[in-house]
N, C-alpha and C positions, 0 to 999 in steps of 0.2 A: 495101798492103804497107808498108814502112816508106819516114820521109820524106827526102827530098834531103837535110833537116840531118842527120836519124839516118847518112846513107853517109858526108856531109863529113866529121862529127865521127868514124866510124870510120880514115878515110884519114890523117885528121890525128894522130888518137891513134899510127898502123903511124908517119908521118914522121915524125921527132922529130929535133932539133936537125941537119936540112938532110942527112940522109942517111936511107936508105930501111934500117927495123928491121925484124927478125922481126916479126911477128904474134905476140903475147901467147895464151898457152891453158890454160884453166882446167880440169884432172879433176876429175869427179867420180861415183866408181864406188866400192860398198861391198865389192868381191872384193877379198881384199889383192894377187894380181897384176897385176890391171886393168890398173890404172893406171902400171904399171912396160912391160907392153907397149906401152900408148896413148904413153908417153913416147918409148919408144925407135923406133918407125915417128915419131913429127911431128917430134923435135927435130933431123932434119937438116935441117927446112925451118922450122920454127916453136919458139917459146920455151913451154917449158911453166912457167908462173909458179906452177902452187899445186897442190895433190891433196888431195881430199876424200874423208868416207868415209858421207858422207849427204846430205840435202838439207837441212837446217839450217845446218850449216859451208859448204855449196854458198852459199846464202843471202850469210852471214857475210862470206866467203871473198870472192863476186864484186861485192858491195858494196865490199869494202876495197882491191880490186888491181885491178878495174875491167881485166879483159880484153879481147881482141879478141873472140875466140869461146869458150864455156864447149862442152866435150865431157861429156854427162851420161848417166848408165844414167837407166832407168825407176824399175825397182825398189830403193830405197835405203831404211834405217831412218828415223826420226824423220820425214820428211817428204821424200815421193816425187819423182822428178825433175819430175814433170808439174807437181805441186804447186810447189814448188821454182821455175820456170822460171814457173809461172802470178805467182807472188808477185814478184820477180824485175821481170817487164814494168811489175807495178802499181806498181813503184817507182823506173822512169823508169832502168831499168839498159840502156848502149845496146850490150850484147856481143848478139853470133849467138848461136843456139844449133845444134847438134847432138846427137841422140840418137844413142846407143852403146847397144846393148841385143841378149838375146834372143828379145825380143817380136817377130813374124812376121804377127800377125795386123792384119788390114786397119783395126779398130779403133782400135788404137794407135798408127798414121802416122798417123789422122786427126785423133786428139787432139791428136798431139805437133803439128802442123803446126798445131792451129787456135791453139796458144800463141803460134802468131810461130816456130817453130822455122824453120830453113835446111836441116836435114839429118835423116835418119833412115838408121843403118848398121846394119846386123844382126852383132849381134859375128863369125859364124862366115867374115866377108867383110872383117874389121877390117883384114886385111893390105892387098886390093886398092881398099879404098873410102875408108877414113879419111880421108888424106891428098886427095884429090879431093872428100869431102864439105865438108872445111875450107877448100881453095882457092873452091868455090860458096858457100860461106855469105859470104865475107869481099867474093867478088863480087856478092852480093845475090841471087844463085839458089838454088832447090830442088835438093837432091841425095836420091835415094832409093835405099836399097841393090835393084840389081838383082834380078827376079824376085819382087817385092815387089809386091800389087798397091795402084797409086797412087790416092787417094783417090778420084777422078773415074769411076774404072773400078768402082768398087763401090757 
């Protein structure tokens, strides 16, 4: 999984000058609503720093504001979340991920999860799961949207 320095330097990034901060969250979703609902469910608990509307900007984006957790669709233009989040790791970026998506199929937990991801949500569950996939990511745990079957199982 990831190492002891990877969690230190997340905790340390949430504490900043001796009081305890939001959590930093990066959208990135190419529906123009997406990302305006994904806002208003986390911002009473977490900061949402950036909204993207691809996986190249996603790229760009969590490079330059260096998030806690990036919340990403699958499917996005120029270069796919999977994609996206594959590139991302190989360049030593130490945010969580979470996928935000209507993919269902057992395939595509197992992809997202074998990137390093923390979370897999199935958008039609975004009200009841988001917020609890983001609290497990930031703890270091797997969160799966319910009735999902988890890679193990298939």
């Amino acid at each position: 999984m990831r190492s002891m320095r990877s969690t230190i330097s997340l905790w340390a990034s949430i504490h900043r000058a001796g009081q305890l901060m939001k959590a930093r969250i990066l959208l990135a979703d190419d529906h123009p609503r997406f990302p305006e609902v994904e806002a208003h469910i986390l911002e009473p608990e977490f900061e949402v720093v950036g909204r993207v509307s691809n996986g190249q900007a996603l790229f760009e984006a969590a490079m330059r504001l260096k998030p806690d957790v990036i919340v990403t669709d699958i499917s996005m233009p120029v270069l796919d979340g999977i994609e996206a989040v594959d590139r991302l790791m190989g360049s030593g970026c130490g945010s969580r991920f979470v996928f935000l998506t209507v993919h269902t199929d057992a395939d595509f937990v197992r992809r997202c999860l074998l990137t390093g991801a923390f979370g897999y949500v199935v958008k039609s569950r975004i009200a009841s799961e988001l917020v609890p996939a983001v609290r497990e990511a930031l703890a270091g745990n797997i969160f799966i949207s319910q009735h999902l079957p988890h890679p193990k199982e298939t």
